[in-house]
DOMIKOL-606628 format. One record per atom (N, C-alpha, C, O): x, y, z. Coordinates in steps of 0.1 Angstrom, whole numbers, plus 5000, padded with zeros to 4 digits. Atoms other than C-alpha are relative to their C-alpha. Layout:
DOMIKOL-606628
+------+------+------+
:   px :   py :   pz :
+------+------+------+
:    X :    Y :    Z :
...
+------+------+------+
END
This chain:
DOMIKOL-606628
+------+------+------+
:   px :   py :   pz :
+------+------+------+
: 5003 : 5010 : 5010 :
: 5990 : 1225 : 5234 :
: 4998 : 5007 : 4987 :
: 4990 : 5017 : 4987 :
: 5000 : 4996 : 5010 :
: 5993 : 1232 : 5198 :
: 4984 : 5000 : 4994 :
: 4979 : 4989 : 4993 :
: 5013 : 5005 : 5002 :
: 5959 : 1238 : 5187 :
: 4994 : 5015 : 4985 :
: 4996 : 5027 : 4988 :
: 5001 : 4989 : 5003 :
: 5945 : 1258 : 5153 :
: 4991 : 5011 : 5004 :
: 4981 : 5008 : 5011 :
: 5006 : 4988 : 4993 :
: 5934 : 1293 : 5160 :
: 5002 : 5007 : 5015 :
: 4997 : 5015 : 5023 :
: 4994 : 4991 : 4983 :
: 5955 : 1298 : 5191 :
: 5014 : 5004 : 4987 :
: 5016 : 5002 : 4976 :
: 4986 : 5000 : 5005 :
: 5989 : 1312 : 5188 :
: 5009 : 4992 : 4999 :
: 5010 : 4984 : 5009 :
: 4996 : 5006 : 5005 :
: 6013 : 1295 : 5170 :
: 5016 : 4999 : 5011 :
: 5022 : 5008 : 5017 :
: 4986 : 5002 : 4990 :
: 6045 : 1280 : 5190 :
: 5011 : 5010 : 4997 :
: 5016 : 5008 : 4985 :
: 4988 : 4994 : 5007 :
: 6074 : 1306 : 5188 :
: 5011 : 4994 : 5000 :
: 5011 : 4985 : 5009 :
: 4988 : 5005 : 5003 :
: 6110 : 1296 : 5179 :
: 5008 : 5008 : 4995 :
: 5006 : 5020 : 4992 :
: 4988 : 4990 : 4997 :
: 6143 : 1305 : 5175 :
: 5012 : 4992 : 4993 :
: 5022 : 4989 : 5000 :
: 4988 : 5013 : 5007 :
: 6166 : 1282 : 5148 :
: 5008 : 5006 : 4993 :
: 5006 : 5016 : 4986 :
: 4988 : 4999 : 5012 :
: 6197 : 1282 : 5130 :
: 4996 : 4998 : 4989 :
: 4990 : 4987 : 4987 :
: 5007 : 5003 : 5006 :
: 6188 : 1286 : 5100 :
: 5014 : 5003 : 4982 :
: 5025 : 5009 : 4984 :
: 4992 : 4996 : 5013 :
: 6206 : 1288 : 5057 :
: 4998 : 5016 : 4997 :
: 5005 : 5020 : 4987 :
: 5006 : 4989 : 5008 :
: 6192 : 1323 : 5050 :
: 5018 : 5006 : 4997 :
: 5022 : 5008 : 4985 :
: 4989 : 4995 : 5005 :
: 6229 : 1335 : 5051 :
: 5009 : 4983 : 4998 :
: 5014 : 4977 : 5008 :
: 4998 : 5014 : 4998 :
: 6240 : 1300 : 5035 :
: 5021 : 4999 : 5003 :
: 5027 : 4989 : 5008 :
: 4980 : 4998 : 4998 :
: 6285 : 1313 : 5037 :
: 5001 : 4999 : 5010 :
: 5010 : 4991 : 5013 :
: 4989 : 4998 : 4991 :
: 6289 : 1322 : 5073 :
: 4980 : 4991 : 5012 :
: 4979 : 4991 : 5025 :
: 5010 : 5003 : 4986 :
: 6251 : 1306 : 5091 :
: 4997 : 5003 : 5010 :
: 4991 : 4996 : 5018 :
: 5001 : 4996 : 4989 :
: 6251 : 1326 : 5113 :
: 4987 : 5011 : 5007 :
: 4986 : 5019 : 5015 :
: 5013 : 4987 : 5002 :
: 6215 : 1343 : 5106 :
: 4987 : 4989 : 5008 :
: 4984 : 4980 : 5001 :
: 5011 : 5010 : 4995 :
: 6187 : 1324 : 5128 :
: 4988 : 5003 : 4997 :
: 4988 : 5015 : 4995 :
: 5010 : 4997 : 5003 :
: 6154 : 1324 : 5120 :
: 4991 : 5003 : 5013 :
: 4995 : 4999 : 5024 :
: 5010 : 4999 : 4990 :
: 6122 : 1335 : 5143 :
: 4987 : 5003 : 4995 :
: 4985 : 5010 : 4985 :
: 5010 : 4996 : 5003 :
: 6086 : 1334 : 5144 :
: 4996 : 5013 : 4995 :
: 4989 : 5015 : 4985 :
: 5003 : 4986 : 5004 :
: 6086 : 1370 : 5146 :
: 5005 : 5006 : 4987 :
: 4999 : 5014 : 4980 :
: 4997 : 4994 : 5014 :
: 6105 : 1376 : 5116 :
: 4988 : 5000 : 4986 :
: 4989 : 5006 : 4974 :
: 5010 : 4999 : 5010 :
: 6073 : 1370 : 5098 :
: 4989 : 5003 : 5000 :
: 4980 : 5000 : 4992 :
: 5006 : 4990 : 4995 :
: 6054 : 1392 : 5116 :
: 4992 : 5008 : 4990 :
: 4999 : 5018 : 4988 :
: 5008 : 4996 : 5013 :
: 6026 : 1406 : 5086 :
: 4999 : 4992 : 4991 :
: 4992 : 4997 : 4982 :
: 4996 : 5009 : 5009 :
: 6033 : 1378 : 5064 :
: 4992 : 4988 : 5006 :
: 4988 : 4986 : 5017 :
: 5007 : 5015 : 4996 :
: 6015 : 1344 : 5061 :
: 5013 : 4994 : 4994 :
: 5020 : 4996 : 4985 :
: 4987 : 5008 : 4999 :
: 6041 : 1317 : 5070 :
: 4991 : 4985 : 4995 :
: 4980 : 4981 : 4999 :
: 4999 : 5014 : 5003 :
: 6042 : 1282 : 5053 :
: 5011 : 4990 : 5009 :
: 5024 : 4991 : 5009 :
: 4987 : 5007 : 4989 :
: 6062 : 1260 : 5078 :
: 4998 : 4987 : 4995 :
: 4986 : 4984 : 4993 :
: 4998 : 5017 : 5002 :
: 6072 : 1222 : 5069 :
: 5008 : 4992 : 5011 :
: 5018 : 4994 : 5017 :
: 4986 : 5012 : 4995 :
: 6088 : 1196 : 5086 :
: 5006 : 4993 : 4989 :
: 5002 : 4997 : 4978 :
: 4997 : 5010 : 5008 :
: 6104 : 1171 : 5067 :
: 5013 : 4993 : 5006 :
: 5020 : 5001 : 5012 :
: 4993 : 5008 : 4990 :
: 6128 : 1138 : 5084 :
: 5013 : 5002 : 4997 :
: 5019 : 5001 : 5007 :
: 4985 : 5000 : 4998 :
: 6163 : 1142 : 5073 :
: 5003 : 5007 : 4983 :
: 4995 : 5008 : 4975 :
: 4994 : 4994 : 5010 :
: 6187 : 1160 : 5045 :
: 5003 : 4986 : 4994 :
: 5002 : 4976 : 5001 :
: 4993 : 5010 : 5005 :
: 6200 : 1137 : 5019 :
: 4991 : 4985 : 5000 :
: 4996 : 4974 : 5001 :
: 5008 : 5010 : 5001 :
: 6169 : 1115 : 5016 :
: 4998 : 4997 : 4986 :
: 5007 : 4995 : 4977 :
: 5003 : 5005 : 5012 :
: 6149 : 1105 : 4988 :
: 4983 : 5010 : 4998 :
: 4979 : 5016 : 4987 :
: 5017 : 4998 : 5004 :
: 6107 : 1117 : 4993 :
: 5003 : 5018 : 5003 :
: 4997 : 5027 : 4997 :
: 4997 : 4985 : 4998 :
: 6122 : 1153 : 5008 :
: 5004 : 5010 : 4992 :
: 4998 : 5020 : 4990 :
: 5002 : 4993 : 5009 :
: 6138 : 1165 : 4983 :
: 4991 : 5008 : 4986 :
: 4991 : 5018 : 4979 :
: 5015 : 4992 : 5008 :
: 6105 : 1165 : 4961 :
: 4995 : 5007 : 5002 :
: 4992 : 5015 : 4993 :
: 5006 : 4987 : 4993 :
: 6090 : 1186 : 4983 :
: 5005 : 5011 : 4998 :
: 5002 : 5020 : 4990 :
: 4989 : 4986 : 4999 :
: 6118 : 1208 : 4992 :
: 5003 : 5009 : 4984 :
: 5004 : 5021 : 4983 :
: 4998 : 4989 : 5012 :
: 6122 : 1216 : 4954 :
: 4988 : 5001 : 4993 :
: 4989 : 5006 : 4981 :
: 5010 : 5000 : 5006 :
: 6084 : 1213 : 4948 :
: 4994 : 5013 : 5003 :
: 4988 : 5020 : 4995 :
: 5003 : 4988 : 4995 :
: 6080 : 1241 : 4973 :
: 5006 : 5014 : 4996 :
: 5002 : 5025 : 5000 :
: 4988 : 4992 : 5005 :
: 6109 : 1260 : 4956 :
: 4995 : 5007 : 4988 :
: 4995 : 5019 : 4986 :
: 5004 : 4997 : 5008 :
: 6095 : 1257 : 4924 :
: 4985 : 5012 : 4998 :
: 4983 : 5017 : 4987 :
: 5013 : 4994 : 5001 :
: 6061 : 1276 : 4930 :
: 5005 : 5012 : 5011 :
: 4996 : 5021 : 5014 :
: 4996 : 4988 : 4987 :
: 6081 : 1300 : 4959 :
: 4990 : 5011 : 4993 :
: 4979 : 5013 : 4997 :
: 5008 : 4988 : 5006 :
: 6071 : 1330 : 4933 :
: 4983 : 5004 : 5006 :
: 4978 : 5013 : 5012 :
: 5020 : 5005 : 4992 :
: 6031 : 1318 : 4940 :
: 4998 : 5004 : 5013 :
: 4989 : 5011 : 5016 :
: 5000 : 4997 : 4989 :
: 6038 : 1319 : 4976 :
: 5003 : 5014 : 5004 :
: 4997 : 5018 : 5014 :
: 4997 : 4988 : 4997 :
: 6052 : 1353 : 4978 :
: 4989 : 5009 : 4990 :
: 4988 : 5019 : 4998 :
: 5008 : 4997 : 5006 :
: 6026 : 1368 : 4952 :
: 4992 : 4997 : 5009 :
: 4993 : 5008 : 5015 :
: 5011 : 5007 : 4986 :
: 5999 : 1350 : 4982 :
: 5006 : 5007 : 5011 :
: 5002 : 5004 : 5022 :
: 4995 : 4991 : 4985 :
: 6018 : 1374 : 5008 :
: 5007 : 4993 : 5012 :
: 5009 : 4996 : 5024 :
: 4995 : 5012 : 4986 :
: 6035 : 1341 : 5024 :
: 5014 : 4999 : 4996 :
: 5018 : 5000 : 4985 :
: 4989 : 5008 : 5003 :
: 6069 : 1329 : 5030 :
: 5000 : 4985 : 5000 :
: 4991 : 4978 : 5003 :
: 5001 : 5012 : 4995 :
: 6079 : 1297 : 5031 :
: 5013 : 4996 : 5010 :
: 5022 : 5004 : 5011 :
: 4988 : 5004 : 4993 :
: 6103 : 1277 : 5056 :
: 4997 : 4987 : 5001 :
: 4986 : 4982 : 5003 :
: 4999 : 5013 : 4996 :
: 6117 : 1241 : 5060 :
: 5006 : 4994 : 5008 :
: 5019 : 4995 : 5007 :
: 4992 : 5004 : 4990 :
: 6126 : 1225 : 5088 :
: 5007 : 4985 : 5004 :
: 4998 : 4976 : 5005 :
: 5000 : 5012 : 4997 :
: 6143 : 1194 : 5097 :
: 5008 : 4998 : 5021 :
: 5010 : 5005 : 5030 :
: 4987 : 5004 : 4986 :
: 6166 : 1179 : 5131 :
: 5013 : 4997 : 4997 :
: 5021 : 4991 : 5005 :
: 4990 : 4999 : 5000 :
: 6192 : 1181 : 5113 :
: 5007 : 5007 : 5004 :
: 5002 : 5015 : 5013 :
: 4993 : 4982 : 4996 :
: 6224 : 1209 : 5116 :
: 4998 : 5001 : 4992 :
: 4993 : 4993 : 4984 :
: 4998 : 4991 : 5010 :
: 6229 : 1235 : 5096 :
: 5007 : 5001 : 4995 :
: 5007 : 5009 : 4986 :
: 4985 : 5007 : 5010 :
: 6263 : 1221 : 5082 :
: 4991 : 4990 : 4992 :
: 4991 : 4992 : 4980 :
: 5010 : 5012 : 5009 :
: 6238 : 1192 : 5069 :
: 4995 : 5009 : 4992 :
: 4999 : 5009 : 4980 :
: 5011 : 4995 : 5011 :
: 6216 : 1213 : 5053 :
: 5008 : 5011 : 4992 :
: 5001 : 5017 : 4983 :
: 4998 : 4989 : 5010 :
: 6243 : 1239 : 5036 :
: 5007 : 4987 : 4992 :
: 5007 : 4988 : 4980 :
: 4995 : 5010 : 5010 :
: 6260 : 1202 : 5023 :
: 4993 : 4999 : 4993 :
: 4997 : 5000 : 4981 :
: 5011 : 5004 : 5009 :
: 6228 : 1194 : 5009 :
: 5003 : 5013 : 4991 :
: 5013 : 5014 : 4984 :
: 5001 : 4985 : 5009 :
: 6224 : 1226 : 4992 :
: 5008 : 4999 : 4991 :
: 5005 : 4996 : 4979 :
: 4988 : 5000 : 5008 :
: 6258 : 1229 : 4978 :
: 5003 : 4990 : 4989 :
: 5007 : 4991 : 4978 :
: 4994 : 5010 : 5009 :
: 6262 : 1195 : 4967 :
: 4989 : 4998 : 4987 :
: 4977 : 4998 : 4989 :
: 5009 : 5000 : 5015 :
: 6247 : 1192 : 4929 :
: 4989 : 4988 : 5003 :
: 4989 : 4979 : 5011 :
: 5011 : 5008 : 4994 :
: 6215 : 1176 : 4929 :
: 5003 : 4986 : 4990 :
: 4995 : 4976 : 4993 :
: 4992 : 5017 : 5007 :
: 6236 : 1144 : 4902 :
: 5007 : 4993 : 5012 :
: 5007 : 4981 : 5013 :
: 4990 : 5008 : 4985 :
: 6258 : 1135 : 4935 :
: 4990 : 5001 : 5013 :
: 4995 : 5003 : 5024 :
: 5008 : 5003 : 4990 :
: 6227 : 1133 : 4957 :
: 4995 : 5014 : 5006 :
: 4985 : 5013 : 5012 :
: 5003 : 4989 : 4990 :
: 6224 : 1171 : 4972 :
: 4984 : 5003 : 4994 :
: 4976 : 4997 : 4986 :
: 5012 : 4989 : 5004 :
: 6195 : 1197 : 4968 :
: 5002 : 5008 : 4991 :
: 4993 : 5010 : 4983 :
: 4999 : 4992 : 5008 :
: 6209 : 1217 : 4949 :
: 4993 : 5019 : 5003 :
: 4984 : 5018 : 5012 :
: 5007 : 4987 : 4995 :
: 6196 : 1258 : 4952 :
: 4991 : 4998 : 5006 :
: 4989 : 4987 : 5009 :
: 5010 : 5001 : 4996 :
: 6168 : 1266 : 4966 :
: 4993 : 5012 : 5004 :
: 4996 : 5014 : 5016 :
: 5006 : 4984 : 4999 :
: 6147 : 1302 : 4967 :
: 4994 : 4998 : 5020 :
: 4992 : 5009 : 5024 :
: 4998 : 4994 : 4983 :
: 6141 : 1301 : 5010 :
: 5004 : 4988 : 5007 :
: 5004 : 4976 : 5003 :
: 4987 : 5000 : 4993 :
: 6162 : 1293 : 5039 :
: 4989 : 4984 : 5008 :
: 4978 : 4983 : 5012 :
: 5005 : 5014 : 4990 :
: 6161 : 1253 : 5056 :
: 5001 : 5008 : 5017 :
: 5006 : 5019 : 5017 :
: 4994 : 4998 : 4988 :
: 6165 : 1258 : 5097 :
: 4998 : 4983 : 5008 :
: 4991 : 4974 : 5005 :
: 4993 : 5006 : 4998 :
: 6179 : 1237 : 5116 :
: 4993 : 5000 : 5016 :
: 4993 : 5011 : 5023 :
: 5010 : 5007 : 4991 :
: 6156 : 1219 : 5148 :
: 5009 : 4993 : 5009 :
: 5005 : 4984 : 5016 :
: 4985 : 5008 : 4995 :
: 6190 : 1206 : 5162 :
: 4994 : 4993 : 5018 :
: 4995 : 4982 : 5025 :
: 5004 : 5003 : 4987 :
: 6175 : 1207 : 5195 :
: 4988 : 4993 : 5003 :
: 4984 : 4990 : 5014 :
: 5011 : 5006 : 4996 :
: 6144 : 1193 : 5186 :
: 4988 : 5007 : 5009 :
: 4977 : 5000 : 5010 :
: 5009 : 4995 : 4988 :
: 6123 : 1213 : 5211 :
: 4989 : 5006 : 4988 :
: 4977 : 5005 : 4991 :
: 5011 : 4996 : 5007 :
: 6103 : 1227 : 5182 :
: 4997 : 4992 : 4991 :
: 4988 : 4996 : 4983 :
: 5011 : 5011 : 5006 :
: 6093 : 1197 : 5164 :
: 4993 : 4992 : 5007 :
: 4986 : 4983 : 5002 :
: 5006 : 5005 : 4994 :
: 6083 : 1187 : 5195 :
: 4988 : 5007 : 5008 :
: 4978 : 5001 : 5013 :
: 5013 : 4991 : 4998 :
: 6062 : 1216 : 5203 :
: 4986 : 5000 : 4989 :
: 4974 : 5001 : 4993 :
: 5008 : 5000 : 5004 :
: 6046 : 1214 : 5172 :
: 4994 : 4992 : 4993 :
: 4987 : 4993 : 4983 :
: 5010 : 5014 : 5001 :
: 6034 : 1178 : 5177 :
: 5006 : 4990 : 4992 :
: 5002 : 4978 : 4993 :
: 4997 : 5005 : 5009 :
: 6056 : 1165 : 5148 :
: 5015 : 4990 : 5003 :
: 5022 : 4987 : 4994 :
: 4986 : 5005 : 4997 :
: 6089 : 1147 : 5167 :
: 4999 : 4987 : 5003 :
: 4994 : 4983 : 5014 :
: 5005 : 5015 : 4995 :
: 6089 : 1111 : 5166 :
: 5013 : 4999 : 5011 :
: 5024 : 5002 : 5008 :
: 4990 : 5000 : 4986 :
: 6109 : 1107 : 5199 :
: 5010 : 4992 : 5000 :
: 5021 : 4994 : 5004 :
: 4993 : 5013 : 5003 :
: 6121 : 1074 : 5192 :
: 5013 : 5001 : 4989 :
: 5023 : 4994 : 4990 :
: 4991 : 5002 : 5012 :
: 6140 : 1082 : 5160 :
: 5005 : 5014 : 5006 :
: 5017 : 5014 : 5009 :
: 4989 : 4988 : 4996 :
: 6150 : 1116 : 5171 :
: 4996 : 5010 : 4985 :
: 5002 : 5021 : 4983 :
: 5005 : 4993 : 5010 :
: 6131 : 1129 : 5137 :
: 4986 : 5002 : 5001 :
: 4978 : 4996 : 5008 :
: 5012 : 4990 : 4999 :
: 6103 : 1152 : 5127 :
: 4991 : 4990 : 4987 :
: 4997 : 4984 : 4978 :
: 5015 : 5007 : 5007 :
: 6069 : 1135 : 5109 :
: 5002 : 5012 : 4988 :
: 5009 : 5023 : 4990 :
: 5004 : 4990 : 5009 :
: 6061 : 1154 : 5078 :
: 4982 : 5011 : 5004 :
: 4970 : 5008 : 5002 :
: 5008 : 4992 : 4992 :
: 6041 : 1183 : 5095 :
: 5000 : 5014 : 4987 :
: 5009 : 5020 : 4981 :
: 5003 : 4988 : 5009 :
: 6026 : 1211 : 5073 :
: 4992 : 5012 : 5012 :
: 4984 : 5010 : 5021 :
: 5010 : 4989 : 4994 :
: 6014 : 1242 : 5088 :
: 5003 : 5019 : 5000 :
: 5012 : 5025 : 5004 :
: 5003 : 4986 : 5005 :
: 6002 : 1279 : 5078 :
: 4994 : 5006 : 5012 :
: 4983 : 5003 : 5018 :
: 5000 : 4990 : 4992 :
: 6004 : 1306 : 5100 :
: 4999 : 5015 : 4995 :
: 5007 : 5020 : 4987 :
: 5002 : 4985 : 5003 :
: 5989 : 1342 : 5099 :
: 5009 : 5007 : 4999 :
: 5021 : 5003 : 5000 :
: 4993 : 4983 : 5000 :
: 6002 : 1377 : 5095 :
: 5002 : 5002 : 5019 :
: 5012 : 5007 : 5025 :
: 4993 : 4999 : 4985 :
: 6001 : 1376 : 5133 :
: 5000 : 4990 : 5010 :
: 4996 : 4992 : 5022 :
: 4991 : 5009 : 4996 :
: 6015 : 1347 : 5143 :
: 4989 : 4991 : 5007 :
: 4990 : 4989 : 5019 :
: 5005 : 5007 : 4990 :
: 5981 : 1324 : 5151 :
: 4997 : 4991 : 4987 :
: 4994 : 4995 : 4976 :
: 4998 : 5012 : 5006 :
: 5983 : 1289 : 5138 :
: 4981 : 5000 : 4990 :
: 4970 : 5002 : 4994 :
: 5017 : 4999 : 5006 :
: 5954 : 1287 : 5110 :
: 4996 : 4986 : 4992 :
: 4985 : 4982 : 4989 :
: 5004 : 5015 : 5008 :
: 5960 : 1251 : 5091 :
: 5008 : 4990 : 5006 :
: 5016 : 4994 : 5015 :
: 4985 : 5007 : 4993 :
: 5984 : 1219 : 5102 :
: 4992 : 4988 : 4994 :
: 4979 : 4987 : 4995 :
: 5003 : 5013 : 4999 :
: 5982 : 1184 : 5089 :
: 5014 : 4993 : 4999 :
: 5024 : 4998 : 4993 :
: 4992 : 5005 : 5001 :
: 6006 : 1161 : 5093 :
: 4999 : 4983 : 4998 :
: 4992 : 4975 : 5004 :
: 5004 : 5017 : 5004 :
: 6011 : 1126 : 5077 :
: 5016 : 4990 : 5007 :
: 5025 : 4993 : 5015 :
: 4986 : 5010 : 4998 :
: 6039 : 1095 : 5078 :
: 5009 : 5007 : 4987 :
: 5006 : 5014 : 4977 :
: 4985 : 4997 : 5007 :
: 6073 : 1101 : 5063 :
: 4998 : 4994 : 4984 :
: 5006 : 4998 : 4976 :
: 4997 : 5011 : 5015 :
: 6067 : 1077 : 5029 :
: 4992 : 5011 : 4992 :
: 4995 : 5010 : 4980 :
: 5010 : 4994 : 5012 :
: 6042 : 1100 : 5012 :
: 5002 : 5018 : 5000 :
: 4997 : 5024 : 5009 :
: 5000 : 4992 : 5003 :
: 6050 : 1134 : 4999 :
: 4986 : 5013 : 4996 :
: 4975 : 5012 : 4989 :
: 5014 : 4992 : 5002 :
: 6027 : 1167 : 5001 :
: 4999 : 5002 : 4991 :
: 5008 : 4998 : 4984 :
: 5009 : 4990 : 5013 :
: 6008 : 1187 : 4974 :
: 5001 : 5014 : 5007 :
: 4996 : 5018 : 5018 :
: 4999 : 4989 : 4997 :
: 6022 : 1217 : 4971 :
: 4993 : 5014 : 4996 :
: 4994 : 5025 : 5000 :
: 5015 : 4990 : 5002 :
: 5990 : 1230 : 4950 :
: 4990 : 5002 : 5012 :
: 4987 : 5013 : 5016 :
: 5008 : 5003 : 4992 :
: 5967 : 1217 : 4975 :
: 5009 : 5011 : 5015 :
: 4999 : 5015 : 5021 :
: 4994 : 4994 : 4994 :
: 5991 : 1239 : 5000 :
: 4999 : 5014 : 4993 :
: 5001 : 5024 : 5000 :
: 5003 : 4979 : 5010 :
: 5985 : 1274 : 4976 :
: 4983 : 4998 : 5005 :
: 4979 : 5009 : 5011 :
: 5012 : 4999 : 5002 :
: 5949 : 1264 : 4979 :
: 4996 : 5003 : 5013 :
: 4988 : 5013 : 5015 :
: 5004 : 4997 : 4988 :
: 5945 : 1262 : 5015 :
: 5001 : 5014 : 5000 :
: 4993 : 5023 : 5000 :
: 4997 : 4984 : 4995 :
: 5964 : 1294 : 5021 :
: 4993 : 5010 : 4991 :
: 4996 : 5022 : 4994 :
: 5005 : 4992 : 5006 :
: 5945 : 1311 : 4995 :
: 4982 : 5001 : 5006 :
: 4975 : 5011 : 5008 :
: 5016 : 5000 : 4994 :
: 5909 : 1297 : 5009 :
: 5001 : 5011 : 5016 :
: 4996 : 5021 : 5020 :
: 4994 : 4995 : 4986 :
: 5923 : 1307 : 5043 :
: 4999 : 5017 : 4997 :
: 4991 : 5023 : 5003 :
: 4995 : 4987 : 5003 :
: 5935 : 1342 : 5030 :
: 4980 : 5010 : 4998 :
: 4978 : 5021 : 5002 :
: 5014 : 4992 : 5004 :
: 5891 : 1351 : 5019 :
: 4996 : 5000 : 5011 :
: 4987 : 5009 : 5013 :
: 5007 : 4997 : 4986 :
: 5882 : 1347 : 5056 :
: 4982 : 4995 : 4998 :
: 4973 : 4996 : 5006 :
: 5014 : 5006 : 5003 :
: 5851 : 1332 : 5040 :
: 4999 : 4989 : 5003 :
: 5007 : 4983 : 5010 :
: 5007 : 5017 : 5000 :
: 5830 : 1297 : 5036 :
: 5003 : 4991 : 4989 :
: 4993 : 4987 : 4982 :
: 4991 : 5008 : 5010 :
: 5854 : 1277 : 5012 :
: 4997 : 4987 : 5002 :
: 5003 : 4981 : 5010 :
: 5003 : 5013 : 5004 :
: 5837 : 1244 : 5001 :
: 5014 : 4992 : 4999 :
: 5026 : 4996 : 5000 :
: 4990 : 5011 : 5000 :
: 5855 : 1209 : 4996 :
: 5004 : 5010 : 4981 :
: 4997 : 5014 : 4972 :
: 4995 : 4998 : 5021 :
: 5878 : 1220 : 4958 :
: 4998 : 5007 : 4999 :
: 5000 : 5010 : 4987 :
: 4995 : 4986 : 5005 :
: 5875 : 1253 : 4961 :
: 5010 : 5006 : 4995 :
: 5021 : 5004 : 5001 :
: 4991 : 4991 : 5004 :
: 5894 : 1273 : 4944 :
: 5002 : 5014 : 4996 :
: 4992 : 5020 : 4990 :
: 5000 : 4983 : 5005 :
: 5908 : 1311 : 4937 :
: 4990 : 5001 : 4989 :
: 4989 : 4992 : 4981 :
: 5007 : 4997 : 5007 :
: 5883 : 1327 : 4919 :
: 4982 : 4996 : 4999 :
: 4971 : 5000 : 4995 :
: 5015 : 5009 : 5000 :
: 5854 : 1304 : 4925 :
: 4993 : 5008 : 5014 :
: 4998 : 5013 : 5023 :
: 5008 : 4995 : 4982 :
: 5821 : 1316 : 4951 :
: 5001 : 4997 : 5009 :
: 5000 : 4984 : 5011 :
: 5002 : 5016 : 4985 :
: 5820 : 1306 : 4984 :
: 4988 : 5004 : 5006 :
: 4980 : 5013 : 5006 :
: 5015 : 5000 : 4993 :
: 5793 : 1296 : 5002 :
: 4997 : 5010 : 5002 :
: 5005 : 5019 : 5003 :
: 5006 : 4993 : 4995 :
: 5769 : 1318 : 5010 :
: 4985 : 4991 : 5009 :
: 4978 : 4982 : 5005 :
: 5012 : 5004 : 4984 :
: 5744 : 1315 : 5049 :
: 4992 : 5004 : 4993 :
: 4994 : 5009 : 4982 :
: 5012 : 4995 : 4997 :
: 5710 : 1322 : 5050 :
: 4992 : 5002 : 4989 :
: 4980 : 5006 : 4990 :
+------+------+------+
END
């Protein structure tokens, strides 16, 4: 059972990182020292995903400066997701994007990590930050209609990163709690 402060589900997806020949899969382990940002999000070629996807794009820099990658995943393929990509974001695509979608084709890992609505055959919008050694440390996941905060996503993983007592609105730079 997926739960935070255990280890985090491993996986094994097709993924864009080589977006010409796809043939580069992604894996938990590949991020082995690194704090991982993982997403879900329901389908390529939507409407509330692509905000995300280029919300999370836009601040990548931030995330790699914070020692994290990030990754997005959907149930789509990985033909879906280099169309998106490619296609200009005026004719509906994504357009670029600084790190690699993967591709959940099988579903087995949006079902491990709680987020697979079974019925549709799509993944819930599932957020979750994973250590340097691969043990699940944040996860919320909401309905499909409402787009995350991808500040509020720096902030966690920054509160996360001091190993301290991070009040409600903390932020970098601010004290944290102090016991006794």
């Amino acid at each position: 059972m997926l739960q935070v402060t255990k280890k985090a589900p491993d996986f094994d997806m097709p993924s864009t990182k080589d977006i010409k020949t796809l043939k580069e899969n992604i894996r938990l382990t590949d991020y082995k020292g690194k704090w991982l940002i993982m997403f879900f999000y329901p389908l390529d070629f939507t409407f509330v995903c692509p905000t995300e996807i280029k919300a999370f794009s836009d601040k990548y820099e931030e995330f790699k400066k914070a020692g994290a990658e990030v990754l997005a995943v959907s149930t789509d393929s990985v033909y879906s997701h280099r169309a998106w990509i490619t296609t200009p974001e005026e004719k509906g695509g994504l357009g670029s994007i600084k790190f690699p979608l993967a591709s959940d084709i099988t579903k087995d890992v949006s079902r491990d990590y709680g987020v697979l609505m079974e019925e549709k055959g799509i993944a819930l919008r599932g957020l979750f930050i994973i250590d340097p050694d691969g043990v699940l440390q944040y996860q919320v996941v909401h309905a499909l209609n409402v787009g995350r905060s991808v500040d509020e996503t720096l902030r966690v993983l920054e509160a996360l990163k001091t190993g301290g007592l991070c009040g409600a609105d903390w932020k970098p730079g601010q004290k944290q709690l102090q016991v006794g």
